[in-house]
Backbone as CSV, one residue per row, in Angstrom:
resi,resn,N_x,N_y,N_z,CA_x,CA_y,CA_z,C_x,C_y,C_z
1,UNK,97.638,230.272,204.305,98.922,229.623,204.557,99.426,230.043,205.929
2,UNK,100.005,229.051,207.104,100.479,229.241,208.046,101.629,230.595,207.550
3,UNK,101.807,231.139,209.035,102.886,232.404,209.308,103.837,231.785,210.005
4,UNK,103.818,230.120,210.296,104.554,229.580,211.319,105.864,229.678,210.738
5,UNK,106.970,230.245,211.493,108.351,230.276,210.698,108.672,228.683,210.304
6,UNK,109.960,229.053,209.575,110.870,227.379,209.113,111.913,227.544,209.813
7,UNK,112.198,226.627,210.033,113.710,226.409,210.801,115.156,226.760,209.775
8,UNK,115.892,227.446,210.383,116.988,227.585,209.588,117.297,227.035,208.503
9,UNK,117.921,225.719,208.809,118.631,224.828,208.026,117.517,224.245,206.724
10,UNK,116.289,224.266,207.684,115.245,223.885,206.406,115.201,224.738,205.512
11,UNK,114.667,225.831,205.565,115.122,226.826,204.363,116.093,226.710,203.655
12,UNK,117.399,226.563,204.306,118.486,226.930,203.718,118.509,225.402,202.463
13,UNK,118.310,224.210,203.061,117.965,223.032,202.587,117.352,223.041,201.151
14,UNK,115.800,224.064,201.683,114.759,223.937,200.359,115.782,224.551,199.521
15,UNK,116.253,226.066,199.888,116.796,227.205,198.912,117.742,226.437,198.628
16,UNK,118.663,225.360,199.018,120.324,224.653,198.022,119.194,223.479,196.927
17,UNK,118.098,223.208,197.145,117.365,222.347,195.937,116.660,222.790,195.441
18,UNK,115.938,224.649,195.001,115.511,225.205,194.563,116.555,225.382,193.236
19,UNK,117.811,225.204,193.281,118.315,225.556,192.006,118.302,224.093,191.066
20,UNK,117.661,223.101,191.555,117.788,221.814,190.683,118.068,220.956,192.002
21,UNK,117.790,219.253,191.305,118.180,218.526,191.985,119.979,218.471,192.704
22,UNK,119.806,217.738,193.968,121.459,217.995,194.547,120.956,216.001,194.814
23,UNK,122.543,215.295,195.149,122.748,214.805,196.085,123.594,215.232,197.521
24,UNK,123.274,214.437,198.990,123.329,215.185,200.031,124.813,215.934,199.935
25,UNK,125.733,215.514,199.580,127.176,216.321,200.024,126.797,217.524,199.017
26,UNK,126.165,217.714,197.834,125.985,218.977,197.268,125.174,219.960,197.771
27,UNK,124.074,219.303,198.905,123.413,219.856,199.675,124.241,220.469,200.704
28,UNK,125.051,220.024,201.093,126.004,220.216,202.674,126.638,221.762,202.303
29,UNK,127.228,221.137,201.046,128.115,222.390,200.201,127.520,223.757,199.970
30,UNK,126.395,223.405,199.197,125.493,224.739,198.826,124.997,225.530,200.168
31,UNK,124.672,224.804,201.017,123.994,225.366,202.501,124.920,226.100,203.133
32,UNK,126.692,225.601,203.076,127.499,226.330,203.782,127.765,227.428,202.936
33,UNK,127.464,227.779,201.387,127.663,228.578,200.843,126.797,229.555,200.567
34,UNK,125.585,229.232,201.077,124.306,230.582,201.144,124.659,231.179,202.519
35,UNK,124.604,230.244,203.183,125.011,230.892,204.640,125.839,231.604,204.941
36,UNK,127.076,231.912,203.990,128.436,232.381,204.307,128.970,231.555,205.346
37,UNK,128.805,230.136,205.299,129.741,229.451,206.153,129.137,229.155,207.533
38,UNK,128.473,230.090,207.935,127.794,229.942,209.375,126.842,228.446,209.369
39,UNK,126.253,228.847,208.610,125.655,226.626,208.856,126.447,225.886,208.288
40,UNK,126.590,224.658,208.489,127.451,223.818,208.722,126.728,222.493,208.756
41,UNK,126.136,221.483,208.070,125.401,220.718,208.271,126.092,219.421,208.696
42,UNK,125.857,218.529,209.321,126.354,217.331,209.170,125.470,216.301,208.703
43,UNK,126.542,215.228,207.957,125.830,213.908,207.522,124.677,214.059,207.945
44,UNK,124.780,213.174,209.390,123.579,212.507,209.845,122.341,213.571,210.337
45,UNK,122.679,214.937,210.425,122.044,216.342,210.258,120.624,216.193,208.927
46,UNK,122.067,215.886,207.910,120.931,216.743,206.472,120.240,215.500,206.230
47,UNK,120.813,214.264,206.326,119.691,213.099,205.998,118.686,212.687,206.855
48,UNK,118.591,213.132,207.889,117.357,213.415,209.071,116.365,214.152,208.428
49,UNK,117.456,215.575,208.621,115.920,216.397,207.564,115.291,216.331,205.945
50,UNK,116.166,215.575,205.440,116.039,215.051,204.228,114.882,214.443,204.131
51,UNK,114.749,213.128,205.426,113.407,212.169,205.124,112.501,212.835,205.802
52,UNK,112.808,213.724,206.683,111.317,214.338,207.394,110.587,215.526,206.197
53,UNK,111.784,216.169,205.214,111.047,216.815,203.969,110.721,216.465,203.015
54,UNK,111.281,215.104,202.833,110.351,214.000,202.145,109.129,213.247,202.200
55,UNK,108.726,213.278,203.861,107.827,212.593,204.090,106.297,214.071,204.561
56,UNK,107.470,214.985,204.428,106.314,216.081,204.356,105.855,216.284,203.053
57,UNK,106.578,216.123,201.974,106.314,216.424,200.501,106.604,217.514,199.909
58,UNK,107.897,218.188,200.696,108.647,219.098,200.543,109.667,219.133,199.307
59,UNK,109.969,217.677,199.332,111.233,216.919,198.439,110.931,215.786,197.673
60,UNK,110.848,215.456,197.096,111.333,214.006,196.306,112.521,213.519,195.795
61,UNK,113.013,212.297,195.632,113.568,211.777,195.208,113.989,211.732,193.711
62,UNK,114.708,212.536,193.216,114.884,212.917,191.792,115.435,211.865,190.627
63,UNK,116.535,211.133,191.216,117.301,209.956,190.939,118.106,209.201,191.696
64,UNK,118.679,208.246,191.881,119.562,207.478,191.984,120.899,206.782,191.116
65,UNK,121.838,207.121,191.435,122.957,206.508,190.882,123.990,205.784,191.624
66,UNK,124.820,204.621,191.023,125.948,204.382,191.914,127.537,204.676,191.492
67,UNK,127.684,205.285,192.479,129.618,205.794,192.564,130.330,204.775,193.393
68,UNK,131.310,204.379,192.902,132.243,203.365,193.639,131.084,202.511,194.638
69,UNK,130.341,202.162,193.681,129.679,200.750,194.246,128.615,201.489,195.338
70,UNK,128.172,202.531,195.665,127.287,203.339,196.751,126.585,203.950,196.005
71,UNK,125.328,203.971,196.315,124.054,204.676,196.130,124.410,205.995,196.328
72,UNK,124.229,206.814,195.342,124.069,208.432,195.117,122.620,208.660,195.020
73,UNK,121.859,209.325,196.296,120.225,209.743,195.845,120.653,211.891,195.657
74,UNK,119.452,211.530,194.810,119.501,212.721,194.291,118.248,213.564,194.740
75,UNK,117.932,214.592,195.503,116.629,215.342,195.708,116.199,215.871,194.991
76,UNK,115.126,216.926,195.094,114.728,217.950,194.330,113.216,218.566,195.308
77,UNK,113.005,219.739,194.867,112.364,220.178,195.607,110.911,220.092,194.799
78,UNK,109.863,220.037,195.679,108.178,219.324,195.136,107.438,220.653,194.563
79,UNK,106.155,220.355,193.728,105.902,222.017,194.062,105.323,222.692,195.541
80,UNK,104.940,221.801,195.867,104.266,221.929,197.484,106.095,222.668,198.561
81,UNK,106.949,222.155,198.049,108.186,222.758,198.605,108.837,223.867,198.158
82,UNK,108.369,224.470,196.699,108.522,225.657,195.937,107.277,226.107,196.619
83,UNK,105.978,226.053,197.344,105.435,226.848,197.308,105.576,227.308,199.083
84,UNK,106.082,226.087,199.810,106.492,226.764,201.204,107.979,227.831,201.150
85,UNK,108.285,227.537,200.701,109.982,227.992,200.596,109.784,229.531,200.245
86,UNK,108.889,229.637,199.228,108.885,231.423,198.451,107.892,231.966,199.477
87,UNK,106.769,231.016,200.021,106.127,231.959,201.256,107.420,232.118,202.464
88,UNK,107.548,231.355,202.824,108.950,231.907,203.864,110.516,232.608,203.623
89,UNK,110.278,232.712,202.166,111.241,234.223,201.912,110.505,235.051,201.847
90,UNK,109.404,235.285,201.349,108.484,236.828,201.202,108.623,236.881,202.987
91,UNK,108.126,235.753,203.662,107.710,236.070,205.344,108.901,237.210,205.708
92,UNK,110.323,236.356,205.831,111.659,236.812,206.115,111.906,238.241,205.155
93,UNK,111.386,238.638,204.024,111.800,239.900,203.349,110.475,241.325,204.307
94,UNK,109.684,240.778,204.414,108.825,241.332,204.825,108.936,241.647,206.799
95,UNK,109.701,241.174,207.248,110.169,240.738,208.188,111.635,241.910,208.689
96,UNK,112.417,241.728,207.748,113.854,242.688,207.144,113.355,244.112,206.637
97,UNK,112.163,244.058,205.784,112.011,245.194,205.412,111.456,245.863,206.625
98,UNK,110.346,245.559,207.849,110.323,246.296,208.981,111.354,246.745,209.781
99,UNK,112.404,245.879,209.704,113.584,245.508,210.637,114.247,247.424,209.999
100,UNK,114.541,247.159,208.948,115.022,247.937,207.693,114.259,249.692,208.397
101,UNK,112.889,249.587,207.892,111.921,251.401,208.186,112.180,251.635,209.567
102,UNK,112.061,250.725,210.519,112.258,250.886,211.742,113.819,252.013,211.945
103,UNK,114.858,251.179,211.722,116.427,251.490,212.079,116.506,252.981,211.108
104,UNK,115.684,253.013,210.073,116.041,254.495,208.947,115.447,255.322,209.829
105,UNK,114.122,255.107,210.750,113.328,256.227,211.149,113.864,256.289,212.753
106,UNK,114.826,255.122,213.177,115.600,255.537,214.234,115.857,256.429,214.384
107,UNK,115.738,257.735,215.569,116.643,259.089,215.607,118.431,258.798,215.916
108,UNK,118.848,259.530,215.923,120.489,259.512,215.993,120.566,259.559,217.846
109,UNK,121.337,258.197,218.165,121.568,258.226,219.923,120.113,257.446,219.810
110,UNK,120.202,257.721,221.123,118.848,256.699,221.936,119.254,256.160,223.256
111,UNK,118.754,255.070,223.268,119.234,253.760,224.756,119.004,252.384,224.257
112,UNK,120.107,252.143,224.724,119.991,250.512,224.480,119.825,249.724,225.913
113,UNK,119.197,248.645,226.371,119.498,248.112,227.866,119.702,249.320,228.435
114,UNK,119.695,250.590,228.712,119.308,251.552,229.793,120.607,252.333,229.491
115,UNK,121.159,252.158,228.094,122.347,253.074,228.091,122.279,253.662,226.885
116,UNK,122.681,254.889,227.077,122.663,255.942,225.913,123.523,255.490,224.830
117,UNK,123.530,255.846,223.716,124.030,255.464,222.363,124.219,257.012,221.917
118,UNK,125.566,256.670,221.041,125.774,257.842,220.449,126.322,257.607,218.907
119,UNK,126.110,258.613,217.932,126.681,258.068,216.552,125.781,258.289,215.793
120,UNK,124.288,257.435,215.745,123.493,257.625,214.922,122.767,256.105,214.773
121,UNK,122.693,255.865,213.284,122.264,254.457,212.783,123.723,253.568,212.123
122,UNK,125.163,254.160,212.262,126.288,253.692,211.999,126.237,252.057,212.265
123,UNK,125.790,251.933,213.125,126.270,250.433,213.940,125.456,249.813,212.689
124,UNK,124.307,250.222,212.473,123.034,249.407,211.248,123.430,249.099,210.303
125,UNK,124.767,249.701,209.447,124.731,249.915,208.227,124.773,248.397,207.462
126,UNK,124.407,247.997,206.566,124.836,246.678,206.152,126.206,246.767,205.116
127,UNK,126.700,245.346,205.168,128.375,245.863,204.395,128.085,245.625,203.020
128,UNK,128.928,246.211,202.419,129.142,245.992,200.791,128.991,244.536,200.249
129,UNK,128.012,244.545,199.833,128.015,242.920,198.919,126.982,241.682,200.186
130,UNK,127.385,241.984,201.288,126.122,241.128,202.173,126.706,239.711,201.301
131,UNK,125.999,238.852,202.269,126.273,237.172,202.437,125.295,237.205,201.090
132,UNK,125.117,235.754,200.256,124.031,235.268,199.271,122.787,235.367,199.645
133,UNK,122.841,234.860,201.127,121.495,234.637,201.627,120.640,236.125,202.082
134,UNK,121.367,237.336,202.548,121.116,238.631,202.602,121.151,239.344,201.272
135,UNK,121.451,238.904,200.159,121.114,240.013,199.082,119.638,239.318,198.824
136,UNK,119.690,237.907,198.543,118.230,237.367,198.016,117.433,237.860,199.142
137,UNK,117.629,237.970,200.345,116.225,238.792,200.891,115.916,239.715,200.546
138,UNK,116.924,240.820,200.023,116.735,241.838,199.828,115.978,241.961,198.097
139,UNK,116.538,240.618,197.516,115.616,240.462,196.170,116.788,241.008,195.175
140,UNK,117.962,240.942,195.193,119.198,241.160,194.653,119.271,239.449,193.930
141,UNK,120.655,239.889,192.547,121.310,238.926,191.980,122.272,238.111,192.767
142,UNK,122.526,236.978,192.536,123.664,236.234,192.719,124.595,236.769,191.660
């Protein structure tokens, strides 16, 4: 299996239709809510990548319904898209966890850009509770 990363939003995409089928505004929703808000998708954003992960075989088409007279499509993720999605969280945990041994086996001080540091590994610490998308790397509950 490629090591080639995924693009942000794609992940974030697969991971909001890994919990079941969405239509797109439930997609928009869930994405700003793994993210802690930092992505932000738009319309014409998520239905771009919608048909390009459809036409990769990332996604399918789960259902269709109509609300006030408009087509509601519904996604879902393929197994070929369950099986890219969990290789590119192991990539990203495996990725964090170096990030992670590295900063513990940091000594206290150092240089950053050619300037001394003082304190320790303080600046590293991660905060209480972390975003959705930072505990699941870490392999934590929602």
């Amino acid at each position: 299996m490629s090591e080639r990363s995924m693009q942000e939003p794609t992940f974030l995409i697969l991971t909001a239709l890994a919990a079941g089928p969405q239509h797109g505004y439930g997609v928009i929703t869930d994405v700003g809510e793994i993210s802690g808000d930092r992505v932000r998708l738009r319309a014409g954003t998520l239905y771009a990548a919608l048909d390009r992960l459809q036409s990769e075989g990332l996604i399918a088409t789960d259902r269709e319904e109509v609300v006030d007279g408009r087509v509601r499509r519904y996604y879902r993720l393929t197994d070929e898209g369950s099986t890219r999605l969990a290789a590119e969280a192991e990539r990203l945990r495996r990725h964090a966890e170096a990030a992670a041994t590295r900063l513990r086996a940091r000594p206290a001080g150092g240089t950053l850009f050619g300037r001394t540091l003082r304190g320790g590994s303080a600046p590293h610490r991660v905060l209480p509770g972390g975003s959705p998308f930072h505990r699941g790397l870490a392999g934590g509950a929602e």
